[in-house]
C-alpha positions in Angstrom: 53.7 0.2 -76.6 51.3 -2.3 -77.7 49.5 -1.8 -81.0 45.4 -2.3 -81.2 44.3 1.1 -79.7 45.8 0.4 -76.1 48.9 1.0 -74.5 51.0 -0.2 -71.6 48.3 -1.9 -70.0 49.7 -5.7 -69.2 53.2 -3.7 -67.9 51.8 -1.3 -65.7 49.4 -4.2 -64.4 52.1 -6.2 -63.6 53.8 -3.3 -61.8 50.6 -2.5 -59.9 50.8 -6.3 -58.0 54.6 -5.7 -57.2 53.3 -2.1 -55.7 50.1 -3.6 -54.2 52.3 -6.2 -52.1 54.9 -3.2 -50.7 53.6 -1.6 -47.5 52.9 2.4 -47.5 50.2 1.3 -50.4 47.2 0.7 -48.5 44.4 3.0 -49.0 45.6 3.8 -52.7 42.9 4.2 -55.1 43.7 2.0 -58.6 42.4 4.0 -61.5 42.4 3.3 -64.9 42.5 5.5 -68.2 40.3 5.6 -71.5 40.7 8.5 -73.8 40.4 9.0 -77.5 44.4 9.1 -77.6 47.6 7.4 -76.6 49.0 10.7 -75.5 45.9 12.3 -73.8 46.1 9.1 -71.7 49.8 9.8 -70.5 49.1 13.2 -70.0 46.1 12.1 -67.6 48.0 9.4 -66.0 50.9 11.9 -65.2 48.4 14.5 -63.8 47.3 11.9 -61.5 50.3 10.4 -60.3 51.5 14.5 -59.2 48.8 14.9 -57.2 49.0 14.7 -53.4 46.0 12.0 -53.2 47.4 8.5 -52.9 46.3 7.2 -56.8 47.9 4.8 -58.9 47.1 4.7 -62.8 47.3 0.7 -63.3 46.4 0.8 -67.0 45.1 2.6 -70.1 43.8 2.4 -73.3 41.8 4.2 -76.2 39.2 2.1 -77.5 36.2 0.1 -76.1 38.3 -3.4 -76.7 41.6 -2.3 -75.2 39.1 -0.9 -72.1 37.1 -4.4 -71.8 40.5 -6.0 -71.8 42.7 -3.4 -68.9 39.8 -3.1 -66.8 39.3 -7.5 -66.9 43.0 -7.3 -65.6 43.7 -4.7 -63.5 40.6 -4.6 -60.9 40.6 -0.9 -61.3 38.3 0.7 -58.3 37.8 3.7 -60.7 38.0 4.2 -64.3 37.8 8.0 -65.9 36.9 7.4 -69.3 36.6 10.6 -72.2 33.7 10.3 -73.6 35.9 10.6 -77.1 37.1 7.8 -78.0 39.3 6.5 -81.1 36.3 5.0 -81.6 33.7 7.4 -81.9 32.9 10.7 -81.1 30.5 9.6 -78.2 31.7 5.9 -77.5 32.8 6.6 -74.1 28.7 6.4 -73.3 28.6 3.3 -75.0 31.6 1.3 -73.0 30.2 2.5 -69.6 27.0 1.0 -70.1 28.9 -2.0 -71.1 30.6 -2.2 -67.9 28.0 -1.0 -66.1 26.8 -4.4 -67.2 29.4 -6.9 -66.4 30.4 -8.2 -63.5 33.3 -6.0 -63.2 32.1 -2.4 -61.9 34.5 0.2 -61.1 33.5 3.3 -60.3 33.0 5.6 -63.5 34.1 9.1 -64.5 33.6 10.5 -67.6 35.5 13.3 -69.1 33.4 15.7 -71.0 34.2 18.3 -73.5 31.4 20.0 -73.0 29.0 19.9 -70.1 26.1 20.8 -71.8 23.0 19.8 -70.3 22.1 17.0 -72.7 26.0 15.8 -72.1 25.8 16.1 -68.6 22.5 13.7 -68.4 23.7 11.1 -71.3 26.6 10.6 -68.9 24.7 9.7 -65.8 22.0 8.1 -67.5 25.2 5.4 -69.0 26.3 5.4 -64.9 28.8 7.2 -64.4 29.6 8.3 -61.0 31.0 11.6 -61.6 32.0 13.9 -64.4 34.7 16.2 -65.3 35.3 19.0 -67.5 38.6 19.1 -69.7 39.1 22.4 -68.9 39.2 21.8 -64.7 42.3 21.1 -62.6 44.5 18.2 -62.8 44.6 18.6 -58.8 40.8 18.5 -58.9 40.7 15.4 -60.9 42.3 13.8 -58.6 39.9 15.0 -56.4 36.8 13.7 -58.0 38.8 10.2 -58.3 39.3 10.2 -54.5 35.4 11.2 -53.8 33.6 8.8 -56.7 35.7 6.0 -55.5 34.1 6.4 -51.5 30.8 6.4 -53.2 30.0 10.3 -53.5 28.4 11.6 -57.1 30.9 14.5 -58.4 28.9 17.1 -60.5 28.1 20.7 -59.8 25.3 22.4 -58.6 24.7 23.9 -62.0 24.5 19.8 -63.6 22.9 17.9 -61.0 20.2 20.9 -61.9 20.4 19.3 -65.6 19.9 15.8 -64.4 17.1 16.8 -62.0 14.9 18.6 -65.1 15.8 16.0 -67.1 14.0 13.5 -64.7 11.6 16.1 -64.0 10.4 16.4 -67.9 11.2 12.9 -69.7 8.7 10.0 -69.0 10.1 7.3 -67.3 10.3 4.1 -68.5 9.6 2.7 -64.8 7.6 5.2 -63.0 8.7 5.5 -59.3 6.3 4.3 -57.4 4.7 6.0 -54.3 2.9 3.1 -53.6 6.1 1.3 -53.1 7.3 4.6 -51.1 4.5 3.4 -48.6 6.0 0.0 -48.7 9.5 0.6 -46.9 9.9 -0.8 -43.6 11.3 1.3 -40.8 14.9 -0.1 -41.6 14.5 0.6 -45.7 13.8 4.3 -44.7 16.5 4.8 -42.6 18.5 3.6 -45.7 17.4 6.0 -48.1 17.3 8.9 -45.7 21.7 7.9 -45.2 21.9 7.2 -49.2 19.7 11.4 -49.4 22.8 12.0 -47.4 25.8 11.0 -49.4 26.8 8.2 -47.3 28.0 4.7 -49.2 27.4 1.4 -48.3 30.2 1.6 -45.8 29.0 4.4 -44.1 25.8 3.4 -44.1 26.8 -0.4 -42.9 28.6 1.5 -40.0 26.0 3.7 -38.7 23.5 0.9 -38.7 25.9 -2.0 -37.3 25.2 -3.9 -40.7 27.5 -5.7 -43.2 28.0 -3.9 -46.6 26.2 -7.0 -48.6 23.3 -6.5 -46.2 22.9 -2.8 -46.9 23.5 -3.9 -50.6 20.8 -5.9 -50.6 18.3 -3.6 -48.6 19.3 -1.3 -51.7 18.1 -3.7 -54.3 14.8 -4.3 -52.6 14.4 -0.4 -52.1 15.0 0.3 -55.8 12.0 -2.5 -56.8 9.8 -1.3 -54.2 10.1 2.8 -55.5 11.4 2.1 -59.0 14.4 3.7 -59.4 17.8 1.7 -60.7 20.7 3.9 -58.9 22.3 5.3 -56.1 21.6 8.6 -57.8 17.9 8.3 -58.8 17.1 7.2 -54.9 18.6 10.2 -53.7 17.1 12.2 -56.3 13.3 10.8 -55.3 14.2 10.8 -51.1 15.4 14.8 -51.6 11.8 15.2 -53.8 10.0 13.3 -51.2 11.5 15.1 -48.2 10.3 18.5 -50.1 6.9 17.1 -51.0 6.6 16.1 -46.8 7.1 19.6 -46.3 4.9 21.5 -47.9 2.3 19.6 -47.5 3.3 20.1 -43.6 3.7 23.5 -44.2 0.1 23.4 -45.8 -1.7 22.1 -43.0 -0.1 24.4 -40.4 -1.4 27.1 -43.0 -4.8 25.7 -42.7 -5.1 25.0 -39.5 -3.9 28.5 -38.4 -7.0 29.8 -40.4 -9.3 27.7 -38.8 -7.6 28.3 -36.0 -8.6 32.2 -37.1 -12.4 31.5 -37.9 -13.2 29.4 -35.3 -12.4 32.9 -33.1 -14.1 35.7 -35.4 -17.0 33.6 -35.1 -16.8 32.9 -31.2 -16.6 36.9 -31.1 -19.4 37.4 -33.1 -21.7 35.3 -30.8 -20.5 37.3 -27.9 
């Protein structure tokens, strides 16, 4: 054990290379741990190493410094972090904006202990990928690892509905423009419609016979163009948009079936 709120993390990084180097390891998903305790860590890191997805826990820790430092040198590809910390009672929000802002970005799932609605947002709106009730399955956490890490958003019906009101009813700092909606190209929309989808940059470099950095930077110039700043809020807007196209589709039909209607009670009245 290591003192300085963080435990085990240069050991089981070291053992993570040795593993990474042995064949039957490809495909495994590196994850690394934050929670407000040494022992809540372990009992994470054991509940993922059960399950049947392939998962390795390559470090852990319980404060914001011993999480800078284990995720600098592991190269975790996702990191579920408890939004209590030793820390602070919130500081799990905090730390994911931090590494949300370095160069280092693993995928991010934060453990809530309550998924109240103004939990729910504060955790998507620091970027995480996915959250996860304390009260769920170990089996499903392993889960949600397995589907943050090939770019899917892990929430519930019931809390993407949180997130979507929240949008809905705060103003935005950068509205989302539908003059830049108007702006896509051909090639942008067929990007967002995939993103609307679920699909990540692999998928999406796949379908449309792309490399991932050129879909990556199609992304960037969609999110200045409509002004959103995530995978999330794109989706969010194309799924909005898609609705909006549709009623207003639905509209005119309605309209032009009653003109459709007048133009013939008035032709019978001349006869």
């Amino acid at each position: 054990m290591e003192r300085g709120g963080h435990i085990g993390t240069a050991e089981i990084t070291l053992r993570s290379k040795r593993l990474s180097k042995s064949p039957g390891h490809s495909g495994t998903v590196k994850v690394f741990i934050a929670d407000g305790s040494q022992l809540s860590c372990q009992l994470i890191a054991a509940a993922v190493r059960r399950g049947r997805y392939r998962t390795r826990v390559v470090g852990y820790a319980t404060d914001a410094a011993g999480i800078r430092e284990g995720l600098e040198a592991s190269d975790a590809d996702v990191a579920v972090i408890g939004a209590r910390l030793e820390d602070e009672a919130l500081a799990g929000f905090d730390v994911t904006r931090e590494i949300m802002a370095s160069r280092s970005k693993p995928s991010i799932i934060i453990i809530l202990d309550s998924n109240k609605p103004t939990m729910v947002v504060e955790a998507f709106r620091a970027g995480a990928s996915g959250i996860f009730s304390r009260d769920q399955s170990s089996e499903l956490l392993c889960k949600c690892i397995h589907a943050v890490y090939k770019g899917q958003v892990w929430a519930s019906s019931k809390e993407l509905r949180f997130v979507i009101e929240a949008l809905g009813s705060a103003p935005a700092a950068k509205p989302i423009s539908l003059r830049g909606a108007n702006l896509l190209t051909k090639r942008e929309e067929g990007v967002v419609h995939l993103v609307a989808e679920g699909m990540t940059n692999r998928d999406i470099s796949q379908e449309l016979k792309l490399s991932e950095h050129t879909v990556r930077n199609y992304l960037f110039r969609i999110f200045n163009k409509v002004g959103t700043s995530n995978r999330l809020e794109l989706a969010l807007y194309a799924l909005d948009r898609r609705e909006g196209h549709e009623q207003q589709s639905s509209m005119a039909h309605q309209d032009d079936s009653n003109s459709s209607a007048n133009q013939t009670v008035s032709a019978s009245r001349r006869v």
